[in-house]
Backbone and ligand atoms as CSV (ligand in chain L), in Angstrom:
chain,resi,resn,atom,element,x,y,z
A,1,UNK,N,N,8.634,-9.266,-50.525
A,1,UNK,CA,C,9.282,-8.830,-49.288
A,1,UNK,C,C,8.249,-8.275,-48.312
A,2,UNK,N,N,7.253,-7.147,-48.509
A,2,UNK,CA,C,6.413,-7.146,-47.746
A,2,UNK,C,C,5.635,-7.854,-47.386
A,3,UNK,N,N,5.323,-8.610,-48.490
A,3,UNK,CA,C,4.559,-9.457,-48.026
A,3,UNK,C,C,4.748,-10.964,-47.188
A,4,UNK,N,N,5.861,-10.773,-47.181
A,4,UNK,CA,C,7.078,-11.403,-46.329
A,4,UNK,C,C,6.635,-11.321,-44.654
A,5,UNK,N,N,7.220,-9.921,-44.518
A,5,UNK,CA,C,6.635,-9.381,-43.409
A,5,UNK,C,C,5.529,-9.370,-42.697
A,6,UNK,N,N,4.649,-9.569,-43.920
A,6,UNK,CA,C,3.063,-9.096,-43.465
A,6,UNK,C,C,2.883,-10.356,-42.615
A,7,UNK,N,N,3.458,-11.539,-43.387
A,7,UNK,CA,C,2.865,-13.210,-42.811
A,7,UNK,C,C,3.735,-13.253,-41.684
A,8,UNK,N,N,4.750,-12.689,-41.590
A,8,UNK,CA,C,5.471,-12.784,-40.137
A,8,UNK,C,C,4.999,-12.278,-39.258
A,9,UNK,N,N,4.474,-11.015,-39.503
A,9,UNK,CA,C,3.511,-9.990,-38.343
A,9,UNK,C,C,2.633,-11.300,-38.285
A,10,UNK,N,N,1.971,-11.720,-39.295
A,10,UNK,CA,C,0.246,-12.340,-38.721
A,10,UNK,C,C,0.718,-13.211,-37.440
A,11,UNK,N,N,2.049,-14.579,-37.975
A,11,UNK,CA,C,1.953,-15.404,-37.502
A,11,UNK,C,C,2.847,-14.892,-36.158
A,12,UNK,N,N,2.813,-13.556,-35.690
A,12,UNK,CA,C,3.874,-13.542,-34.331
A,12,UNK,C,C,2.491,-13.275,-33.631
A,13,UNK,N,N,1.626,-12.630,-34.062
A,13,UNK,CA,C,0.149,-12.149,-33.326
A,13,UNK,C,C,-0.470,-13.131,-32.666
A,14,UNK,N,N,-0.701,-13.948,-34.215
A,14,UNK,CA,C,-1.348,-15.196,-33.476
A,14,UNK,C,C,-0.867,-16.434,-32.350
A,15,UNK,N,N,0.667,-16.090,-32.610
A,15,UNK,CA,C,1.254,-16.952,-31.626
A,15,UNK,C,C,1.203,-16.116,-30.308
A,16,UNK,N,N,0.928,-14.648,-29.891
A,16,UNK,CA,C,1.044,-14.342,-28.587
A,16,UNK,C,C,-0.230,-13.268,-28.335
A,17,UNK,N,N,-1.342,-14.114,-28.116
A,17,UNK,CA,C,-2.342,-13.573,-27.823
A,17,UNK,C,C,-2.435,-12.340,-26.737
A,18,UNK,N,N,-1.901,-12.622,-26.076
A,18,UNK,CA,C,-1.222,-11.389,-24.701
A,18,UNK,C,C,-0.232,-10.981,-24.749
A,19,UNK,N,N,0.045,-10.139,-25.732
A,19,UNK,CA,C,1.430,-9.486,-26.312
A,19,UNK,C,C,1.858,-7.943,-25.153
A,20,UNK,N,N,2.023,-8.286,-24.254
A,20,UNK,CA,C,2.395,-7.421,-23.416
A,20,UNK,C,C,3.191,-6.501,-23.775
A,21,UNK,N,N,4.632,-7.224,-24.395
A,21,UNK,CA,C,5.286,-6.670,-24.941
A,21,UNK,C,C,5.027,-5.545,-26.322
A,22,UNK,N,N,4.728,-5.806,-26.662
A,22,UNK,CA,C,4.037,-5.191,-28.267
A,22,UNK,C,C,3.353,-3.820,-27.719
A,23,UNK,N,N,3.817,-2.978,-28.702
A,23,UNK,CA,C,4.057,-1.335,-28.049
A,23,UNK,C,C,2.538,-1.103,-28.300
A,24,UNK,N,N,1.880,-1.544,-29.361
A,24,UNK,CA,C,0.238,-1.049,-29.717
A,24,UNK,C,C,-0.462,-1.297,-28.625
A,25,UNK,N,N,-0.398,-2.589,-27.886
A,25,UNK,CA,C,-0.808,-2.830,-26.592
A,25,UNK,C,C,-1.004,-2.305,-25.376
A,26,UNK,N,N,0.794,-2.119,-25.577
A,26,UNK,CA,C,1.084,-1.415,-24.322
A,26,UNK,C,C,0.268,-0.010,-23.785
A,27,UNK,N,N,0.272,0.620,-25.470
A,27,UNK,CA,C,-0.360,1.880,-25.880
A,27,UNK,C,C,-1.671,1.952,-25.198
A,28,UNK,N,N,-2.118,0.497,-25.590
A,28,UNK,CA,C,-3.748,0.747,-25.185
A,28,UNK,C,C,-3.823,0.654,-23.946
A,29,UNK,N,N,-3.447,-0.339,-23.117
A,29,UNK,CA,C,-3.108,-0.559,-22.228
A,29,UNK,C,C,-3.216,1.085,-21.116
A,30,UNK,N,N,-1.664,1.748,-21.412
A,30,UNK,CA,C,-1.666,2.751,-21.035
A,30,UNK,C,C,-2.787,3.913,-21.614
A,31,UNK,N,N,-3.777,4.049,-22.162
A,31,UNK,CA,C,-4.730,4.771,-22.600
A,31,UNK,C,C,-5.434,4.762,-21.354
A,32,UNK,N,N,-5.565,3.514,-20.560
A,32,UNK,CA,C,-6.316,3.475,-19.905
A,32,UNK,C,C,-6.093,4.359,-18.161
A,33,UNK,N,N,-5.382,4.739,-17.746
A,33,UNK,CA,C,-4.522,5.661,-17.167
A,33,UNK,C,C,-4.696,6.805,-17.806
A,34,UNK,N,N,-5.008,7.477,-18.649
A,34,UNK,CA,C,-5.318,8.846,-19.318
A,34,UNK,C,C,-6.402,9.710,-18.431
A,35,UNK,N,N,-7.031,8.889,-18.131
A,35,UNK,CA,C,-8.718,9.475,-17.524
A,35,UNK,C,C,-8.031,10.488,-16.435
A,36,UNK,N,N,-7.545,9.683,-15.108
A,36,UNK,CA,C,-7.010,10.359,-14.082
A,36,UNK,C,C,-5.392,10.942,-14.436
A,37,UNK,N,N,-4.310,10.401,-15.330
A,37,UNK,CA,C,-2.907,10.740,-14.837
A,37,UNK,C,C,-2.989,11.344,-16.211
A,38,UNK,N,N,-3.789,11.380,-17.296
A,38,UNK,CA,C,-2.819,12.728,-18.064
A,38,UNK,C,C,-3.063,12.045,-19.502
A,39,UNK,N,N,-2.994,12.903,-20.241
A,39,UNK,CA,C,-2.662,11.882,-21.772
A,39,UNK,C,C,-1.118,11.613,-22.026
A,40,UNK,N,N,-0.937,10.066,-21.980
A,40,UNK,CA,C,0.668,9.781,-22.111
A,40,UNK,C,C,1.238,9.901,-20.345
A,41,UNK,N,N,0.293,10.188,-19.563
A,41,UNK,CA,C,0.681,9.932,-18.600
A,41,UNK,C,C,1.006,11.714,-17.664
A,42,UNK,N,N,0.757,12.409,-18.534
A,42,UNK,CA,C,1.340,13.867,-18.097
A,42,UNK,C,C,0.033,14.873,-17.651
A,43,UNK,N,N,0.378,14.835,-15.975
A,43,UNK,CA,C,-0.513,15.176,-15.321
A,43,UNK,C,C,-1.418,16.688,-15.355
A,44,UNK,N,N,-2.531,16.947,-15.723
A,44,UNK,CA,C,-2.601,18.549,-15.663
A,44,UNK,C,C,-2.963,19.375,-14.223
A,45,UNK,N,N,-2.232,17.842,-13.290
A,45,UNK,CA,C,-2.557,18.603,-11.728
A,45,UNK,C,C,-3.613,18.044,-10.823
A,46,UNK,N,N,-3.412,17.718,-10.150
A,46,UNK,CA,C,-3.905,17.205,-9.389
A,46,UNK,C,C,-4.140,15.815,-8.739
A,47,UNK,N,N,-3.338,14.819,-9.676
A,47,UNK,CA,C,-2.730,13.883,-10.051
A,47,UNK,C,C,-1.606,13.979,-10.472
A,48,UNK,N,N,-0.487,12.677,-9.928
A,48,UNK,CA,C,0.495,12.419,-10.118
A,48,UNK,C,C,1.177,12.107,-11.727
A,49,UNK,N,N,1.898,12.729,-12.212
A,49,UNK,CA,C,2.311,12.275,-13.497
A,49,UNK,C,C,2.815,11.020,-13.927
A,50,UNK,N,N,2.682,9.944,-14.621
A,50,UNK,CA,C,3.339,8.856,-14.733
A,50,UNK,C,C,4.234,8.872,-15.861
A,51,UNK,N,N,4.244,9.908,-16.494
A,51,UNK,CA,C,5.690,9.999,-18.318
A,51,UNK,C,C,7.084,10.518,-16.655
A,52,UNK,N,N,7.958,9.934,-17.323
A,52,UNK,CA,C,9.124,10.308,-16.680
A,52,UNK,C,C,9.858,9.633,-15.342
A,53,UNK,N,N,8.763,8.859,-14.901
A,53,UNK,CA,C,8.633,8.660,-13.532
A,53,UNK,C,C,9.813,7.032,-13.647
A,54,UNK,N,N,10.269,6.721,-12.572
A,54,UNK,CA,C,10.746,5.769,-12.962
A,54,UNK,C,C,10.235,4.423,-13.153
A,55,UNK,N,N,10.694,3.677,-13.914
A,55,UNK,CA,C,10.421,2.104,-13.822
A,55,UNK,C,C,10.224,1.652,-12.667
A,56,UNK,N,N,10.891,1.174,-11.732
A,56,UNK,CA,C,11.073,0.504,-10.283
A,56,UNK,C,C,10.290,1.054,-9.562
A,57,UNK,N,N,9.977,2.302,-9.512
A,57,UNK,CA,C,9.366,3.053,-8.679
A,57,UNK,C,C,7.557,2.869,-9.341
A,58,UNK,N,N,7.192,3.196,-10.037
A,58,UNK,CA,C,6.040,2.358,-11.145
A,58,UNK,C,C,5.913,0.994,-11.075
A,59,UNK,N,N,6.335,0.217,-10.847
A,59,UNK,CA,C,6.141,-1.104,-10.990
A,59,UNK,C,C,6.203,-1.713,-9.092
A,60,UNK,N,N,7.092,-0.699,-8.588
A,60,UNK,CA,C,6.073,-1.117,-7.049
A,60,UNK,C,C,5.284,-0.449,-6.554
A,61,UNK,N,N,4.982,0.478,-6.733
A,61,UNK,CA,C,3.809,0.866,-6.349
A,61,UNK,C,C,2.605,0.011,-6.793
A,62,UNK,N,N,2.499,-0.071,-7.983
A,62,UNK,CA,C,1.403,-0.968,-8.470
A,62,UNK,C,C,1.545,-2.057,-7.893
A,63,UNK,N,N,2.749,-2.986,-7.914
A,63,UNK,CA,C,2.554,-4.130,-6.977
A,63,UNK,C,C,2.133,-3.402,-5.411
A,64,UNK,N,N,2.246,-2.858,-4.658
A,64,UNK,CA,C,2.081,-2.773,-3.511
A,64,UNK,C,C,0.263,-3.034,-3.420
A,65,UNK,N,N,0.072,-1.371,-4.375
A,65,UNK,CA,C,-1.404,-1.477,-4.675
A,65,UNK,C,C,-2.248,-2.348,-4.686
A,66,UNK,N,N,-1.878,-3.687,-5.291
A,66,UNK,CA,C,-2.310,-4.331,-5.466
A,66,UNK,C,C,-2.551,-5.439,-4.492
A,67,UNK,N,N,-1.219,-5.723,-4.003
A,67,UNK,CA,C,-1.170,-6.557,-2.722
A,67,UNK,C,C,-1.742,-5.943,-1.671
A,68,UNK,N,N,-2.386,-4.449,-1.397
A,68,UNK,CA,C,-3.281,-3.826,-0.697
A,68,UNK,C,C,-2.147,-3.370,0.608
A,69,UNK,N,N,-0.488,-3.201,0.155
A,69,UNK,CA,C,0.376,-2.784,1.066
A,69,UNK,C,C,0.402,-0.854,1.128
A,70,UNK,N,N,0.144,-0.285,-0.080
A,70,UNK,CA,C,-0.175,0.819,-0.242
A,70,UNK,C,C,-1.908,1.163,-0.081
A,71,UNK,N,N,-2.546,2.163,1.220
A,71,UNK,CA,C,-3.342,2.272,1.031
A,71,UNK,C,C,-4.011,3.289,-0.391
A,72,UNK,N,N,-4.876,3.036,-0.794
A,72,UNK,CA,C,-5.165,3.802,-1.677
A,72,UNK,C,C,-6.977,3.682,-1.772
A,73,UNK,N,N,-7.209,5.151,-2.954
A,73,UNK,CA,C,-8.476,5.347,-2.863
A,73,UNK,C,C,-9.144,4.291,-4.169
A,74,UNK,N,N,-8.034,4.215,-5.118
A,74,UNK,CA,C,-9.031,3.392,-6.464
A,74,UNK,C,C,-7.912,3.031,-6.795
A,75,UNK,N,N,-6.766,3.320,-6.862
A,75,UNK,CA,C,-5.627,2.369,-7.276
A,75,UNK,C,C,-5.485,1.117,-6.820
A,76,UNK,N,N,-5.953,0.354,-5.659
A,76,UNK,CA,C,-5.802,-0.928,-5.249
A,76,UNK,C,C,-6.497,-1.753,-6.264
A,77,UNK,N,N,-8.113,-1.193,-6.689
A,77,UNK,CA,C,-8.879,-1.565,-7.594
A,77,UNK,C,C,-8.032,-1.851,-9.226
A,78,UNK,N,N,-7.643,-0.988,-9.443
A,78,UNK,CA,C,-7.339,-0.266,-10.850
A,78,UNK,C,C,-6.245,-1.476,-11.022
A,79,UNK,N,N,-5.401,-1.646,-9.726
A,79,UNK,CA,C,-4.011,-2.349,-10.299
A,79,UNK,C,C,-4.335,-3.793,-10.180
A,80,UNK,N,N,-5.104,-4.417,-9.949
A,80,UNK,CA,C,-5.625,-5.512,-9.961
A,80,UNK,C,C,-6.141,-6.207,-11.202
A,81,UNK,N,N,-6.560,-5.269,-11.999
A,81,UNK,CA,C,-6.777,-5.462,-13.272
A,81,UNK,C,C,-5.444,-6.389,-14.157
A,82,UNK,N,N,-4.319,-5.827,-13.867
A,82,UNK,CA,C,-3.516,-6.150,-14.446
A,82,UNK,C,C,-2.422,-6.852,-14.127
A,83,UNK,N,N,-1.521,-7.980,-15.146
A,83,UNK,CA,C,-0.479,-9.301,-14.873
A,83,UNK,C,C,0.422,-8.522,-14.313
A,84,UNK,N,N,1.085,-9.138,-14.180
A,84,UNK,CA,C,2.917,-8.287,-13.660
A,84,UNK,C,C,3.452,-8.086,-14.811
A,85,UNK,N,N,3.218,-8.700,-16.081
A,85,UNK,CA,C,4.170,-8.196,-17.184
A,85,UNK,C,C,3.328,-7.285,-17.841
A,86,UNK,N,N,2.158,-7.136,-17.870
A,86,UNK,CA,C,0.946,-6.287,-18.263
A,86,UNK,C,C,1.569,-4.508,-17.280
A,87,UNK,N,N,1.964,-4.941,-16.116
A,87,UNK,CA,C,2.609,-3.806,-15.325
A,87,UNK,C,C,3.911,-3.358,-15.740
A,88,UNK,N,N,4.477,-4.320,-15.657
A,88,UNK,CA,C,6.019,-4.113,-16.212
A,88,UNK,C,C,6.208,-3.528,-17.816
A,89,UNK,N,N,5.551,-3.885,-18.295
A,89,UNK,CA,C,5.366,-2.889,-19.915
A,89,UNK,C,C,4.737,-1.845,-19.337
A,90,UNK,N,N,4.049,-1.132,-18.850
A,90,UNK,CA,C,3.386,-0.001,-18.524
A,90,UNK,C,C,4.343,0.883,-17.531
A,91,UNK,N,N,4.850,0.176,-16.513
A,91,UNK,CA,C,6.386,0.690,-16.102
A,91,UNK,C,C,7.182,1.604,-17.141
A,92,UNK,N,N,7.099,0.256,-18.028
A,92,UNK,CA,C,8.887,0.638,-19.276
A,92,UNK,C,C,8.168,2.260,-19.932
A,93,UNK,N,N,6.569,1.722,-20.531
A,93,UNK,CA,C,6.634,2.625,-21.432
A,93,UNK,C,C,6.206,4.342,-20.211
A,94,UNK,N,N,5.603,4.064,-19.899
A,94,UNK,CA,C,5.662,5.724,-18.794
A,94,UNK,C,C,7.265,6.655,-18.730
A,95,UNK,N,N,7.469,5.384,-18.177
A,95,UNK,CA,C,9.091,5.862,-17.274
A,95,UNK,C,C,10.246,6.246,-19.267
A,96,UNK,N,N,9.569,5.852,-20.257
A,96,UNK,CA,C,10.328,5.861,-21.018
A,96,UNK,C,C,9.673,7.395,-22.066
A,97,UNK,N,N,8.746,7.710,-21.408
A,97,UNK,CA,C,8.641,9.370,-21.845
A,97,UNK,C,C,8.517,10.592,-20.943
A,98,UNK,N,N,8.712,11.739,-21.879
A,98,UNK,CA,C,9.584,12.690,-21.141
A,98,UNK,C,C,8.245,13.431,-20.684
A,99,UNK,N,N,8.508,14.395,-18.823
A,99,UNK,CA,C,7.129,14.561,-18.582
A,99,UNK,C,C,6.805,15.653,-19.382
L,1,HEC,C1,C,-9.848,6.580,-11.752
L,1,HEC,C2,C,-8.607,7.347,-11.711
L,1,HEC,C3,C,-7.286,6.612,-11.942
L,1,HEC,C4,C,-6.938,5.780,-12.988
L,1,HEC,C5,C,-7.801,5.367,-14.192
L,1,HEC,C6,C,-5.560,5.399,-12.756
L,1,HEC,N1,N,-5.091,5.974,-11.604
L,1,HEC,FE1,FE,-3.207,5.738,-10.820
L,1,HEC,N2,N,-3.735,6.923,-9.231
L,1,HEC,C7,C,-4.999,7.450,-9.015
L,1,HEC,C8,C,-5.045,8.028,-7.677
L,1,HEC,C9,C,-6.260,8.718,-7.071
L,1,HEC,C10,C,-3.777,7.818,-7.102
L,1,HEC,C11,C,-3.340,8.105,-5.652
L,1,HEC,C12,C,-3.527,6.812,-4.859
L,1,HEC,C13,C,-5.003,6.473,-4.625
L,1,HEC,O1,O,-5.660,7.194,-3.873
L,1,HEC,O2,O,-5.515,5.479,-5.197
L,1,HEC,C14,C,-2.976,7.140,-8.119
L,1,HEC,C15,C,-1.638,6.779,-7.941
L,1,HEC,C16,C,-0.873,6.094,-8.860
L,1,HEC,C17,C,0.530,5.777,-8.718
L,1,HEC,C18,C,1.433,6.195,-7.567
L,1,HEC,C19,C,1.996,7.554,-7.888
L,1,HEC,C20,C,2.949,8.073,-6.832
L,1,HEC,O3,O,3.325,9.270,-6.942
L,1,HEC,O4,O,3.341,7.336,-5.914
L,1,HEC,C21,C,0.896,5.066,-9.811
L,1,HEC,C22,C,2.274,4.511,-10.128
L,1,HEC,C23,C,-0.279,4.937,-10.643
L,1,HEC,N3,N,-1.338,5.586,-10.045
L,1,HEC,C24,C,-0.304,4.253,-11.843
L,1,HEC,C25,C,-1.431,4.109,-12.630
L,1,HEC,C26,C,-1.457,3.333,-13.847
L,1,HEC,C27,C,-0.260,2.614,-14.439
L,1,HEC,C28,C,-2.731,3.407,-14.332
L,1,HEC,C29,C,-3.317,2.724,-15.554
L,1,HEC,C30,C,-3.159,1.286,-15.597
L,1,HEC,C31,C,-3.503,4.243,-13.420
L,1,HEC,N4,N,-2.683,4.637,-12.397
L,1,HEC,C32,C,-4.846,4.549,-13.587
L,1,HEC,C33,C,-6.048,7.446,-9.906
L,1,HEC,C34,C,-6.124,6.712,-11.076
């Protein structure tokens, strides 16, 4: 049985190399946002918090950012880095903890 599992984990990995979805990802993903917005997203000031914040509201800004409709100082940079579903998981998981 686990080992059941184990070959199901391998073969879902290998089938989705850009697992956006997949929370370890997402995790890392969002690690990267730690520097300036907080660990987990929770600001110690001076910067905006991203745990709590909403989805919709997270996911356009970054699109704006990106499309260079929001001026910004390093966020235009920063959000460029990343797909729309690469955003949209980073949306879910922020907006889905408490600040
Ligand atoms: C190098 C520092 C830095 C990093 C790393 C960083 N940000 Fe930002 N973020 C900022 C700054 C500064 C602003 C204010 C806008 C600007 O000047 O760029 C901002 C603004 C934002 C806003 C708008 C907040 C609001 O109140 O409207 C969102 C959303 C956001 N960042 C998301 C992210 C996400 C998601 C990541 C990780 C993928 C991230 N940021 C990584 C510095 C950073």
């Amino acid at each position: 049985m686990v080992l059941r599992s184990l070959v199901f984990v391998l073969a879902l990995g290998g089938a989705a190399p850009v697992c956006a979805q997949d929370t370890n990802h997402t995790r890392l993903l969002a690690s990267n946002c730690a520097n300036c917005h907080g660990t987990d997203g929770r600001s110690q000031g001076g910067m905006p918090s991203l745990s709590g914040m909403a989805k919709p509201y997270i996911v356009q800004q970054m699109q704006e950012f990106k499309a260079g409709k929001r001026t910004a100082t390093i966020m235009h940079q920063i959000s460029k880095g990343y797909t729309d579903a690469e955003i949209d998981a980073l949306a879910a998981y922020f907006s889905s903890l408490k600040n």
